[in-house]
mmJSON file of the N, C-alpha and C atoms, coordinates in Angstrom:
{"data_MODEL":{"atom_site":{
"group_PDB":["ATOM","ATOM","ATOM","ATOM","ATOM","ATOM","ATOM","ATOM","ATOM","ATOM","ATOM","ATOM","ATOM","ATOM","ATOM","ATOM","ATOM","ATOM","ATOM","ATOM","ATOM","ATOM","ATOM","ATOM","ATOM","ATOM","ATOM","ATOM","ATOM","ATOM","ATOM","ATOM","ATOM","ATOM","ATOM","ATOM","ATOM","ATOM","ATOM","ATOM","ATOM","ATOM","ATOM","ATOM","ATOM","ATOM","ATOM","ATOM","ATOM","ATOM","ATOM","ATOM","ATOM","ATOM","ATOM","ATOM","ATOM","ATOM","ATOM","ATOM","ATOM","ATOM","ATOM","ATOM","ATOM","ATOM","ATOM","ATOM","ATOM","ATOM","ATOM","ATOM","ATOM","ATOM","ATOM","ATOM","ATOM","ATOM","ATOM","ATOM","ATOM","ATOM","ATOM","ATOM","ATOM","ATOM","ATOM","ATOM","ATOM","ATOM","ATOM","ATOM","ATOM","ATOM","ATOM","ATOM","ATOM","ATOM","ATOM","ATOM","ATOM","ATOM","ATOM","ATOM","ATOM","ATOM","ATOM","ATOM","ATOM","ATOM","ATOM","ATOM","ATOM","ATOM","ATOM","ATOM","ATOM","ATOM","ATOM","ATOM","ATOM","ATOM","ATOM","ATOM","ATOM","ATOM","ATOM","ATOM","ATOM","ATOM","ATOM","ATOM","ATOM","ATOM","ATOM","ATOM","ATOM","ATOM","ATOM","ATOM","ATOM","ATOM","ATOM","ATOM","ATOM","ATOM","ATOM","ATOM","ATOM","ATOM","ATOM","ATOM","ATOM","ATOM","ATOM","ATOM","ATOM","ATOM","ATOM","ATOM","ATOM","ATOM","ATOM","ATOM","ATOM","ATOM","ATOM","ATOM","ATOM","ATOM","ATOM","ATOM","ATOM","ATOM","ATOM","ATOM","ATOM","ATOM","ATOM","ATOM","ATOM","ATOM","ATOM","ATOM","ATOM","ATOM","ATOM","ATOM","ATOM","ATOM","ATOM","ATOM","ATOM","ATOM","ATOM","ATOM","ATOM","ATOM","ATOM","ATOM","ATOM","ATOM","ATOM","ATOM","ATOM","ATOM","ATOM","ATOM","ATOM","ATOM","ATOM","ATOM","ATOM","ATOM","ATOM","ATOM","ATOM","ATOM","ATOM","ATOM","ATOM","ATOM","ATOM","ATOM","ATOM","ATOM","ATOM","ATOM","ATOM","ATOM","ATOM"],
"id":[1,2,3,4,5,6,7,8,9,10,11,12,13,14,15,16,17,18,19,20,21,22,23,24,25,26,27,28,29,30,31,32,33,34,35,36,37,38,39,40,41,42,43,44,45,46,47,48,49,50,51,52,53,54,55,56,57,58,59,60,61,62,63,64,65,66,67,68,69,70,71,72,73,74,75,76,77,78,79,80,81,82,83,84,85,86,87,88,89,90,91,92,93,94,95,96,97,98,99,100,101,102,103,104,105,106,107,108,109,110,111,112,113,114,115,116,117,118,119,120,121,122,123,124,125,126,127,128,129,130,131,132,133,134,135,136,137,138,139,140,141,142,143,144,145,146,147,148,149,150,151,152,153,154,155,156,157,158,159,160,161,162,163,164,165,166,167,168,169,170,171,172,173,174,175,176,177,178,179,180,181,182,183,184,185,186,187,188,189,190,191,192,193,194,195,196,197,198,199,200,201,202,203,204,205,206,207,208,209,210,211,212,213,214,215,216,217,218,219,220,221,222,223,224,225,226,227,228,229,230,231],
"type_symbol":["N","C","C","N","C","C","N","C","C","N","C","C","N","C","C","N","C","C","N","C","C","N","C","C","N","C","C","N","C","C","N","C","C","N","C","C","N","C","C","N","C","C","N","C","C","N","C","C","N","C","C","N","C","C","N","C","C","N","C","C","N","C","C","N","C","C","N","C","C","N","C","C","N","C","C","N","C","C","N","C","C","N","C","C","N","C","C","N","C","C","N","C","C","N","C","C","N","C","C","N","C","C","N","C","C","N","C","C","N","C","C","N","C","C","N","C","C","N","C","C","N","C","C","N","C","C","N","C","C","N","C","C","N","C","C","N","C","C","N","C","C","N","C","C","N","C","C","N","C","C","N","C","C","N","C","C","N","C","C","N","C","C","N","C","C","N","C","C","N","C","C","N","C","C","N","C","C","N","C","C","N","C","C","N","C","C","N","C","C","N","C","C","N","C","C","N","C","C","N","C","C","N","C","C","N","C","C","N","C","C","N","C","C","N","C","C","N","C","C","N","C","C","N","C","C","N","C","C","N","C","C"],
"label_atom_id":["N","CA","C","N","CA","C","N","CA","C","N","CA","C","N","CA","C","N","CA","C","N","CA","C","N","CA","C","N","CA","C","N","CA","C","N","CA","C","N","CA","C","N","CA","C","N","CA","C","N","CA","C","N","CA","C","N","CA","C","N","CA","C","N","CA","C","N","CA","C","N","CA","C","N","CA","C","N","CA","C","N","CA","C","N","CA","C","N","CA","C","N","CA","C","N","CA","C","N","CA","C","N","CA","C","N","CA","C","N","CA","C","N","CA","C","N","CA","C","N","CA","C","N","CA","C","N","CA","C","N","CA","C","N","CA","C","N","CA","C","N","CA","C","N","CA","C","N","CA","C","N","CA","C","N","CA","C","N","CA","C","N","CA","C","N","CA","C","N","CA","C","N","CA","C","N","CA","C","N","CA","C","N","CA","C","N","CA","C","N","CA","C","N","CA","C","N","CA","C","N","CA","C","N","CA","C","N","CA","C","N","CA","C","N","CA","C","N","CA","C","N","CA","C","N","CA","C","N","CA","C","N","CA","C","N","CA","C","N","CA","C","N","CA","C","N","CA","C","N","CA","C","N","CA","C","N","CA","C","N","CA","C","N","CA","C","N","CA","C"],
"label_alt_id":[null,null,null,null,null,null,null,null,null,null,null,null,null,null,null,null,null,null,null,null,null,null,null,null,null,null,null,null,null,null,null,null,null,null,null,null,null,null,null,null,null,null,null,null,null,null,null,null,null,null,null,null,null,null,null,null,null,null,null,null,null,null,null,null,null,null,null,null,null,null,null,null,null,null,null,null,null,null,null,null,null,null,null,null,null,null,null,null,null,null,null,null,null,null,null,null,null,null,null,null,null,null,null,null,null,null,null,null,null,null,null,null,null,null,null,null,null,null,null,null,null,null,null,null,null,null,null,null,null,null,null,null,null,null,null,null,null,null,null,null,null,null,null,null,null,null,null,null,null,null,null,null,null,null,null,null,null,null,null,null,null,null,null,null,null,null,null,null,null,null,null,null,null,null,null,null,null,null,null,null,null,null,null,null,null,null,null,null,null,null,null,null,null,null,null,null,null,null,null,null,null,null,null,null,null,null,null,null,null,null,null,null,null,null,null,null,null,null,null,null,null,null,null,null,null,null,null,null,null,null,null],
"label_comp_id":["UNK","UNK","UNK","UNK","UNK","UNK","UNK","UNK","UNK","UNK","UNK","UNK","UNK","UNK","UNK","UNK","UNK","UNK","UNK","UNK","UNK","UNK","UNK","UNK","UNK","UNK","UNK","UNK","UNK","UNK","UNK","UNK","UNK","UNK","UNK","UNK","UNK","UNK","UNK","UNK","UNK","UNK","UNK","UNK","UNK","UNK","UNK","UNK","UNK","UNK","UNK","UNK","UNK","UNK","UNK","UNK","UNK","UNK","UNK","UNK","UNK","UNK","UNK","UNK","UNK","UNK","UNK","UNK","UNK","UNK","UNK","UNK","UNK","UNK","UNK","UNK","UNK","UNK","UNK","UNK","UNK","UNK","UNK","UNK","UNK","UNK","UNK","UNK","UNK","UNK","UNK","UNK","UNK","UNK","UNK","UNK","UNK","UNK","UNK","UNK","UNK","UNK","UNK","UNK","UNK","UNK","UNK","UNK","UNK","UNK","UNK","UNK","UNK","UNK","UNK","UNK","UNK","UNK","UNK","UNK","UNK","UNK","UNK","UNK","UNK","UNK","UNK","UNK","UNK","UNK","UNK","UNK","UNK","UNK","UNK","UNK","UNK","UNK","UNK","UNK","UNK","UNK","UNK","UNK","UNK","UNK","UNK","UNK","UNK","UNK","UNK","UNK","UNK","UNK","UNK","UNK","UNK","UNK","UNK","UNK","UNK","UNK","UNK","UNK","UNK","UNK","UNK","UNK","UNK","UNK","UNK","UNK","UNK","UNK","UNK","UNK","UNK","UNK","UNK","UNK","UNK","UNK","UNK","UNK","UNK","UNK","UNK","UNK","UNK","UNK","UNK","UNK","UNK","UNK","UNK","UNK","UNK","UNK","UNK","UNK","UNK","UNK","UNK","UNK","UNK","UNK","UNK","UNK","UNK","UNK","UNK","UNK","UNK","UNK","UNK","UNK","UNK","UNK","UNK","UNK","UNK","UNK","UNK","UNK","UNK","UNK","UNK","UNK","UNK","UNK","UNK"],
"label_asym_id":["A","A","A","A","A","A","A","A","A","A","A","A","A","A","A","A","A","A","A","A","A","A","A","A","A","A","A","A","A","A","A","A","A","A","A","A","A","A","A","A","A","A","A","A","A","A","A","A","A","A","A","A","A","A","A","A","A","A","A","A","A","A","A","A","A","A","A","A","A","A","A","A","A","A","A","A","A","A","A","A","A","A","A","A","A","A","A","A","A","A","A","A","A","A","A","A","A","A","A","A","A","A","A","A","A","A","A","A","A","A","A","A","A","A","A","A","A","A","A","A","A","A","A","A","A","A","A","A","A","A","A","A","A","A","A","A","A","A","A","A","A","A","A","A","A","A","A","A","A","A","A","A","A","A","A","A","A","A","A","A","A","A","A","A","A","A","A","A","A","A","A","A","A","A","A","A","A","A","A","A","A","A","A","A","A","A","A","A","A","A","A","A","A","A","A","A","A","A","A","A","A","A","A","A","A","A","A","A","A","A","A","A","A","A","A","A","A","A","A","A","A","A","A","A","A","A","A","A","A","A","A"],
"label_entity_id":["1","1","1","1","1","1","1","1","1","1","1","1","1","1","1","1","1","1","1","1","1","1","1","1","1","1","1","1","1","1","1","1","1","1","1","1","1","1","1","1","1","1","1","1","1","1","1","1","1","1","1","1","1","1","1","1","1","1","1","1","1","1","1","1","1","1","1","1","1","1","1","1","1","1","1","1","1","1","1","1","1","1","1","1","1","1","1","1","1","1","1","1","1","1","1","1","1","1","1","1","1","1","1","1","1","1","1","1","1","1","1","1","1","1","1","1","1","1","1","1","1","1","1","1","1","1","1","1","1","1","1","1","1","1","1","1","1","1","1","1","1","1","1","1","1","1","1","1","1","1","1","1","1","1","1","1","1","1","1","1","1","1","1","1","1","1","1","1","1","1","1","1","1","1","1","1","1","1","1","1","1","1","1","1","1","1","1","1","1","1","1","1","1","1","1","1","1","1","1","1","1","1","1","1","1","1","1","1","1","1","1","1","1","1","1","1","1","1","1","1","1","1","1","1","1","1","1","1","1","1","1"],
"label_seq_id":[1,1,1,2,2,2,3,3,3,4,4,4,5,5,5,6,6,6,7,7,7,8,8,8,9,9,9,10,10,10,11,11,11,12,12,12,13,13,13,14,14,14,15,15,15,16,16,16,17,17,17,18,18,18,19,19,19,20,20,20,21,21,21,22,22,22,23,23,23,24,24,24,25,25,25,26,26,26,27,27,27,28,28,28,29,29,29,30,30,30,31,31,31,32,32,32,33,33,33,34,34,34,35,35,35,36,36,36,37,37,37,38,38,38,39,39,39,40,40,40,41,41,41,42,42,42,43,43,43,44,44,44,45,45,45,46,46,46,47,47,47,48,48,48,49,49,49,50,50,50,51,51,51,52,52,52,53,53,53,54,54,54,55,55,55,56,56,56,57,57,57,58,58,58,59,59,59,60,60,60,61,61,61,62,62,62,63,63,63,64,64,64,65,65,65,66,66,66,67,67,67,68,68,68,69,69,69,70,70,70,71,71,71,72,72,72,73,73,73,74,74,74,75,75,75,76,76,76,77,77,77],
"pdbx_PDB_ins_code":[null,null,null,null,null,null,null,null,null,null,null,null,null,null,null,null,null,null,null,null,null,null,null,null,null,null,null,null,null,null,null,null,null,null,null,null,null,null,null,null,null,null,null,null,null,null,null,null,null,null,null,null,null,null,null,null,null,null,null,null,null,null,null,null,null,null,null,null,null,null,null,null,null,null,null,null,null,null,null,null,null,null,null,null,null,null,null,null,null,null,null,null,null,null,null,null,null,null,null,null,null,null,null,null,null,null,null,null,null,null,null,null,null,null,null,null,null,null,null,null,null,null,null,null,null,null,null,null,null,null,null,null,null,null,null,null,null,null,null,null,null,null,null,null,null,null,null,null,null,null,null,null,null,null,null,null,null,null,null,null,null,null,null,null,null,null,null,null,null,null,null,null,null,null,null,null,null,null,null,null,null,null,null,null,null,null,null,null,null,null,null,null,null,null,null,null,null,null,null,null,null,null,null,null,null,null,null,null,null,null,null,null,null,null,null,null,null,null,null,null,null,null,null,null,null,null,null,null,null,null,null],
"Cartn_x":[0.839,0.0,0.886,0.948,1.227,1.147,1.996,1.154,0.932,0.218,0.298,1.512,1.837,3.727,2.751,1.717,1.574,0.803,0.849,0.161,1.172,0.736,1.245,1.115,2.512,2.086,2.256,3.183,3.251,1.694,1.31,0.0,-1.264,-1.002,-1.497,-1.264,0.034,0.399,0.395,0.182,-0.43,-1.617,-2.126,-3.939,-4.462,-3.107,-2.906,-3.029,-2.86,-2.544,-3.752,-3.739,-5.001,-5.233,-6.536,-6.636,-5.976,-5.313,-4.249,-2.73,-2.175,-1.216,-0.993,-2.073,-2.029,-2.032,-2.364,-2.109,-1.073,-0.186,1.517,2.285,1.706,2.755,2.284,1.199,1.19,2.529,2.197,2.593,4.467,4.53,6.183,6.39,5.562,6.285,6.376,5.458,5.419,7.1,7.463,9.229,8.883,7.804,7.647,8.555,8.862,9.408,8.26,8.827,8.013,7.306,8.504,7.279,6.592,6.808,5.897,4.347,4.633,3.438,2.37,3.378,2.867,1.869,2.552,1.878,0.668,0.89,0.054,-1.257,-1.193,-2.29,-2.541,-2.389,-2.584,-1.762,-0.944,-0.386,0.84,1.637,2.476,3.52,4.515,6.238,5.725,5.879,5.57,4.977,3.384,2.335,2.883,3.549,3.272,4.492,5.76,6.921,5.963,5.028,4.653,3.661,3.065,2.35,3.908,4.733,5.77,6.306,6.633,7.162,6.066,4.474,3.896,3.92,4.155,3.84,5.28,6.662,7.503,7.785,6.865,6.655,5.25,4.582,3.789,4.269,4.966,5.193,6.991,7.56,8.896,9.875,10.009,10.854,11.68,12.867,13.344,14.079,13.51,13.885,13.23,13.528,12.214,13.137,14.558,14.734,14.33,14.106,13.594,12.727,11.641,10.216,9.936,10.739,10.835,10.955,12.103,12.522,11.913,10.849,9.889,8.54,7.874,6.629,6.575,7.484,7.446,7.364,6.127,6.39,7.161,8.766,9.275,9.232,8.372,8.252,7.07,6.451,6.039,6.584,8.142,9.099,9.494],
"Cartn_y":[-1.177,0.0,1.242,1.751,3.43,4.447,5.042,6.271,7.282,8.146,9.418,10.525,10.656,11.945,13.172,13.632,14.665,15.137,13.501,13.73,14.135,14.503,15.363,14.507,13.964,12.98,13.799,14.678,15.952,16.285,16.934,16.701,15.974,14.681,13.473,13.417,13.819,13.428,14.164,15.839,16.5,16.489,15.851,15.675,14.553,13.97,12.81,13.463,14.903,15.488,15.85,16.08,16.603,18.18,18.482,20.115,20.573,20.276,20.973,20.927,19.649,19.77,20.519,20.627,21.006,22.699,23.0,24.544,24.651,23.869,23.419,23.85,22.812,22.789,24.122,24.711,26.315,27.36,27.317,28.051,27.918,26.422,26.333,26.728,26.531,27.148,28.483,29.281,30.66,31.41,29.991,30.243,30.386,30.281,30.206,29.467,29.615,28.527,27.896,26.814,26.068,26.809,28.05,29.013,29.95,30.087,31.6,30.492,29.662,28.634,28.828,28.128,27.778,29.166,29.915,31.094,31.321,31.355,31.946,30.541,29.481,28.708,28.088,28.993,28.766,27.242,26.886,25.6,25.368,24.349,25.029,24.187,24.743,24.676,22.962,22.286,20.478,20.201,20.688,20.084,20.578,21.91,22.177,21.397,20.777,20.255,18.961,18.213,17.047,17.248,17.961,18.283,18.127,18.917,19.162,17.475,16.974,15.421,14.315,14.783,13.706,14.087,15.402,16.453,15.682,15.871,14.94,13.846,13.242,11.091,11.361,11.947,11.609,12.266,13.029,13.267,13.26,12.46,11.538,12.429,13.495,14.593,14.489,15.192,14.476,16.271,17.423,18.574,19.974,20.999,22.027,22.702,22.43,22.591,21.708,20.634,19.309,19.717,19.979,20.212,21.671,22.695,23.808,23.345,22.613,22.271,21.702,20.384,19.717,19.83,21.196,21.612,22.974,24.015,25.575,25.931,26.273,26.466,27.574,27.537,28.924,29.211,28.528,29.629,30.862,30.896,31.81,33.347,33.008,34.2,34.889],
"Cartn_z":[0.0,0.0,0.0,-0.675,-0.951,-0.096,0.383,1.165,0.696,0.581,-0.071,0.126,-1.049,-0.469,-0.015,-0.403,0.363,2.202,2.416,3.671,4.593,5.694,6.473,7.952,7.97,8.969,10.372,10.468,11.582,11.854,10.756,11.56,12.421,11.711,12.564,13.605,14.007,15.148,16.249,15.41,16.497,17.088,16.319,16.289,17.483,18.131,18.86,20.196,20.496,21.551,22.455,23.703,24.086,23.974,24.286,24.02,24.908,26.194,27.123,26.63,26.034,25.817,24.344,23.553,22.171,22.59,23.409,24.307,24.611,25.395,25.731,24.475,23.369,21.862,21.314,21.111,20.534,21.509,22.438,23.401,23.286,23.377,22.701,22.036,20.837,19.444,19.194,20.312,20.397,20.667,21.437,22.235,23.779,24.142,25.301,25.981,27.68,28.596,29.237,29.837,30.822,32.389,32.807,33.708,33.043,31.887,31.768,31.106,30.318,29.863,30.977,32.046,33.484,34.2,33.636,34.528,33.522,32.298,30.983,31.669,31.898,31.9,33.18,34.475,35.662,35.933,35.64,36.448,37.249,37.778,38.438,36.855,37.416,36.603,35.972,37.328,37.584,36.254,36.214,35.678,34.243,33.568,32.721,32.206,33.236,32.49,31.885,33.103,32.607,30.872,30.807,29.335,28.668,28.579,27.597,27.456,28.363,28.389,27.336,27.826,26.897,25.415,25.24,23.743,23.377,24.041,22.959,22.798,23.849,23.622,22.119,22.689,21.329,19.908,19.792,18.551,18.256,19.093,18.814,18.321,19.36,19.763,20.899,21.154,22.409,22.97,22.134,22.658,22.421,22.661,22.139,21.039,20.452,18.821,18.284,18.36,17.783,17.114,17.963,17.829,16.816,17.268,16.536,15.132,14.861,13.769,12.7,13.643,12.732,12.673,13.653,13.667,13.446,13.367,13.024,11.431,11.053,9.578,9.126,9.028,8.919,7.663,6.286,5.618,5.502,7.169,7.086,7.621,7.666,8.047,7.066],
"occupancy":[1.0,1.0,1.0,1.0,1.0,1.0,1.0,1.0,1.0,1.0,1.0,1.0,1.0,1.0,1.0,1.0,1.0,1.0,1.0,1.0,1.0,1.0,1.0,1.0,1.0,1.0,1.0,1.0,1.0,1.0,1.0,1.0,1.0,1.0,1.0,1.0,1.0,1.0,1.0,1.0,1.0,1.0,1.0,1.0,1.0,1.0,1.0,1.0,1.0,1.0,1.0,1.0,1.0,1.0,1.0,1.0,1.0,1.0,1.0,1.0,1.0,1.0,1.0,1.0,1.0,1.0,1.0,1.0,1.0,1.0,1.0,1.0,1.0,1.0,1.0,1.0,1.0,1.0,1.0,1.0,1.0,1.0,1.0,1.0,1.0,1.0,1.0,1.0,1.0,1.0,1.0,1.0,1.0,1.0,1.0,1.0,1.0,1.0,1.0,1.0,1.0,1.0,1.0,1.0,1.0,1.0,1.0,1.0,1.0,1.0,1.0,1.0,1.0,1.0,1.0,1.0,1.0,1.0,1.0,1.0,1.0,1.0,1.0,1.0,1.0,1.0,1.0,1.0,1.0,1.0,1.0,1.0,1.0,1.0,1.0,1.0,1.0,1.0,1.0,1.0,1.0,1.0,1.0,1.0,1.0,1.0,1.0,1.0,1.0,1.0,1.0,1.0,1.0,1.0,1.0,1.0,1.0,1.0,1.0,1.0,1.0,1.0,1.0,1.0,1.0,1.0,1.0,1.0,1.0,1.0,1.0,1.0,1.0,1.0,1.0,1.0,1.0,1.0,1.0,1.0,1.0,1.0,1.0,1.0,1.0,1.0,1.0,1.0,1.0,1.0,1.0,1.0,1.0,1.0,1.0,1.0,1.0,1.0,1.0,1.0,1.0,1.0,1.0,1.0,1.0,1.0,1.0,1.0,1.0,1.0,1.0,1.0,1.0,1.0,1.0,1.0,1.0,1.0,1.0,1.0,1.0,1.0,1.0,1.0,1.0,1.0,1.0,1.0,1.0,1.0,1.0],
"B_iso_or_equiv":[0.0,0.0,0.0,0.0,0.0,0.0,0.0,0.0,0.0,0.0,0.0,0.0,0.0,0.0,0.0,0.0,0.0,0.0,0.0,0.0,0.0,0.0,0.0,0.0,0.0,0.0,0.0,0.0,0.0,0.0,0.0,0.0,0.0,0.0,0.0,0.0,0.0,0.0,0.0,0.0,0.0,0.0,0.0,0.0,0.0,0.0,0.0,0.0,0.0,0.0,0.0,0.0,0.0,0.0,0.0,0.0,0.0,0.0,0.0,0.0,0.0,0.0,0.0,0.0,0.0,0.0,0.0,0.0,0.0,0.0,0.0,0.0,0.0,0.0,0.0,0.0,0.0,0.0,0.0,0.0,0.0,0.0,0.0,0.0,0.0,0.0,0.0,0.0,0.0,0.0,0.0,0.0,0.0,0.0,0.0,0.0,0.0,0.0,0.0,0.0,0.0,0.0,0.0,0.0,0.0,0.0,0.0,0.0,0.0,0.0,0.0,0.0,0.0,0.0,0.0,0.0,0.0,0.0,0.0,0.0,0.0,0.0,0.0,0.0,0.0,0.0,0.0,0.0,0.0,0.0,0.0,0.0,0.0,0.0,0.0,0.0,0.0,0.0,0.0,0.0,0.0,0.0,0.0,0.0,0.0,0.0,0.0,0.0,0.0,0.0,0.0,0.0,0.0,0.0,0.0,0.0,0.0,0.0,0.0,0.0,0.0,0.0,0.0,0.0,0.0,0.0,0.0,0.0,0.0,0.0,0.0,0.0,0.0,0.0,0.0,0.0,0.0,0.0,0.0,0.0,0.0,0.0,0.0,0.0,0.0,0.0,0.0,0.0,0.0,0.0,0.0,0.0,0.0,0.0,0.0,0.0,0.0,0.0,0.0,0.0,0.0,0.0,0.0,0.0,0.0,0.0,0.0,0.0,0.0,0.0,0.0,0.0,0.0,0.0,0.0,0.0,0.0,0.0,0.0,0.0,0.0,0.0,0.0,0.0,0.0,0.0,0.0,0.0,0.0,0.0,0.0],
"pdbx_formal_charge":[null,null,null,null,null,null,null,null,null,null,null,null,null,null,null,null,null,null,null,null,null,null,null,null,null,null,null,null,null,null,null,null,null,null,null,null,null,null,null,null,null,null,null,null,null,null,null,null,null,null,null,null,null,null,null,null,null,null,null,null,null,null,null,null,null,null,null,null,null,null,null,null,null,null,null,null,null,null,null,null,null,null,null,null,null,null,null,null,null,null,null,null,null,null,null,null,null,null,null,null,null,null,null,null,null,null,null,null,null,null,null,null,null,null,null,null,null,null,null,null,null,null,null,null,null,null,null,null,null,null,null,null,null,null,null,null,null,null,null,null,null,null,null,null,null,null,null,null,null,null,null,null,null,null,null,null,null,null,null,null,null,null,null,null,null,null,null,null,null,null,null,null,null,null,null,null,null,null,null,null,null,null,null,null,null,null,null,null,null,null,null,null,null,null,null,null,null,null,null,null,null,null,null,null,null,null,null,null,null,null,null,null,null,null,null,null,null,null,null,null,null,null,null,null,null,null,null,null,null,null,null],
"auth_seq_id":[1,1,1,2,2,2,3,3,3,4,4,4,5,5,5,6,6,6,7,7,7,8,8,8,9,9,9,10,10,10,11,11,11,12,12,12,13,13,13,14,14,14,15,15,15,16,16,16,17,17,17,18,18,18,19,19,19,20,20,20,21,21,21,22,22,22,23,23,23,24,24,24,25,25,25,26,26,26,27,27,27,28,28,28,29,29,29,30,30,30,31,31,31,32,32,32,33,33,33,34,34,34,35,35,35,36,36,36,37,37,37,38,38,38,39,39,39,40,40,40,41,41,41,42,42,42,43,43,43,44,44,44,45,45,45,46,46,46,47,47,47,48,48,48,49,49,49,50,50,50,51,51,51,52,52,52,53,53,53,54,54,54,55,55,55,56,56,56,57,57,57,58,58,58,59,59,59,60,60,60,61,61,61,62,62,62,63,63,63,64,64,64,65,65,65,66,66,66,67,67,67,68,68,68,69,69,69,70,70,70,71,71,71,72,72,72,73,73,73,74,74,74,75,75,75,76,76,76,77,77,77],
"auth_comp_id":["UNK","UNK","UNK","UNK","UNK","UNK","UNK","UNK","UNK","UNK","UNK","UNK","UNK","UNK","UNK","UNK","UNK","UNK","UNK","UNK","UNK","UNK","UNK","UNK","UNK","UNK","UNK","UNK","UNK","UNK","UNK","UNK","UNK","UNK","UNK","UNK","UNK","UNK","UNK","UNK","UNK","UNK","UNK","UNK","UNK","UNK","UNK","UNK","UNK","UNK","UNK","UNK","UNK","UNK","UNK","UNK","UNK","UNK","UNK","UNK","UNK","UNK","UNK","UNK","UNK","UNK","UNK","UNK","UNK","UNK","UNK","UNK","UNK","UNK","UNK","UNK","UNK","UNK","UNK","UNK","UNK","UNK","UNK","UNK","UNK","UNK","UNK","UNK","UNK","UNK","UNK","UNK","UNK","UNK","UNK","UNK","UNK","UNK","UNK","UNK","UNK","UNK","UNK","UNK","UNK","UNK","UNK","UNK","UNK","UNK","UNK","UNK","UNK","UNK","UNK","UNK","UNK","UNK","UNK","UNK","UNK","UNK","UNK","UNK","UNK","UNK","UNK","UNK","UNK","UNK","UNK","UNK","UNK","UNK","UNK","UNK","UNK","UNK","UNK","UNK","UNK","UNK","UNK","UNK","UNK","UNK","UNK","UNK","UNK","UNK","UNK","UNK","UNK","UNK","UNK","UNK","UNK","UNK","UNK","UNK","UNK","UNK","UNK","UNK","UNK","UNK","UNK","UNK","UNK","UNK","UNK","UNK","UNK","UNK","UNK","UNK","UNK","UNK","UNK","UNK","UNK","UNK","UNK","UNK","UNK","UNK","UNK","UNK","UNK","UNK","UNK","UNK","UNK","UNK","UNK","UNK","UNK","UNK","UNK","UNK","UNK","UNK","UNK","UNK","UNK","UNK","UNK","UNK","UNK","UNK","UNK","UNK","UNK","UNK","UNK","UNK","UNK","UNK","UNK","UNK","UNK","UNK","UNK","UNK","UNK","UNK","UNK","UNK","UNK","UNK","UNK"],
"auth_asym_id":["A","A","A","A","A","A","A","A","A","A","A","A","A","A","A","A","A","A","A","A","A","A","A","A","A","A","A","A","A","A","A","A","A","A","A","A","A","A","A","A","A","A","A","A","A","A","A","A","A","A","A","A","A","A","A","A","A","A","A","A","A","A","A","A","A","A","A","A","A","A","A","A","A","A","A","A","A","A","A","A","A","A","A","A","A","A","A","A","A","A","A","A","A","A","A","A","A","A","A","A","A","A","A","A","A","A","A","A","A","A","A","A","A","A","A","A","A","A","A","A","A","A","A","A","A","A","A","A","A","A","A","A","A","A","A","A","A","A","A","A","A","A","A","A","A","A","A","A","A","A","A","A","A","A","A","A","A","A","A","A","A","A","A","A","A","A","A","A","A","A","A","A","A","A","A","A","A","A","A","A","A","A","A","A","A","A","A","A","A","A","A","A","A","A","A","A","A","A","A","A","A","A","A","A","A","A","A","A","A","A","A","A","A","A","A","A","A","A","A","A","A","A","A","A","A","A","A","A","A","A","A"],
"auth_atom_id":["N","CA","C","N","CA","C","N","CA","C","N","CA","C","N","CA","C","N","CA","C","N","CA","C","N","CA","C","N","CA","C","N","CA","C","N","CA","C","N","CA","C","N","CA","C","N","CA","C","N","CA","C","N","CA","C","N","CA","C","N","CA","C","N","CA","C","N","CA","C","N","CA","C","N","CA","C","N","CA","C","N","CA","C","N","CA","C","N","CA","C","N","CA","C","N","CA","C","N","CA","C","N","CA","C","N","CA","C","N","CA","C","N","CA","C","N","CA","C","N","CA","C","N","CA","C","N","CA","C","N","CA","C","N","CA","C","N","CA","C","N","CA","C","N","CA","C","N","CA","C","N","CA","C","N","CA","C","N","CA","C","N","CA","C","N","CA","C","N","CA","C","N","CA","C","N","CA","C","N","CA","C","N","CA","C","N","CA","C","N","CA","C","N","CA","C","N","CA","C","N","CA","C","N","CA","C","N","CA","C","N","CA","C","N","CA","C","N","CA","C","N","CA","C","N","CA","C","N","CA","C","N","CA","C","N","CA","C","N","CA","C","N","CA","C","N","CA","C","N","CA","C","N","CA","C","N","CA","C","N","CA","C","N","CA","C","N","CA","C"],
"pdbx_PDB_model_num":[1,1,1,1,1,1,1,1,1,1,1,1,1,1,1,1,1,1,1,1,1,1,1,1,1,1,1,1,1,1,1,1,1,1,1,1,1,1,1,1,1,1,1,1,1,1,1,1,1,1,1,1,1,1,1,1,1,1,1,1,1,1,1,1,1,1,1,1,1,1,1,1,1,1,1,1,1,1,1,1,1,1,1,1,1,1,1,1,1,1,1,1,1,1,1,1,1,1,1,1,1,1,1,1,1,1,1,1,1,1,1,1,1,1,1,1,1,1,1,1,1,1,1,1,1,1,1,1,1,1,1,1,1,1,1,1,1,1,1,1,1,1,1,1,1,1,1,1,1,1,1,1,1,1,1,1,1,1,1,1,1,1,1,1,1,1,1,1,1,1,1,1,1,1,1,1,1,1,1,1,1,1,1,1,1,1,1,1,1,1,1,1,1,1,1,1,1,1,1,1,1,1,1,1,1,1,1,1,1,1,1,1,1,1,1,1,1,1,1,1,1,1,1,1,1,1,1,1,1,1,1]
}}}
């Protein structure tokens, strides 16, 4: 079976996320840190590291250039 070249498997996989952590991954990609997130969405440091930990088990990242790298569309710079 074939896959299609133009699917967008990044996106699938964001689509995997919950609506809290998919708040986490906007908020990263904004360049945010893990306290200001924290403060931006009432949680403590803890809770918002734990969102960031499942956001790069589910989409098979292991850093926040990682993630920059393979979820920031910079050709919109």
């Amino acid at each position: 079976m074939k896959q299609d070249k133009g699917h967008d498997h990044a996106a699938d996989a964001v689509m995997t996320l919950t609506p809290r952590e998919k708040q986490v991954f906007y908020l990263l990609l904004e360049g945010m840190k893990a306290k200001e997130i924290s403060l931006r969405m009432s949680t403590s440091v803890s809770g918002t590291n734990y969102f960031v930990k499942n956001i790069y088990r589910k989409l098979h990242v292991n850093s926040k250039p990682e993630l920059l790298l393979r979820y920031f569309d910079f050709r919109q710079l």
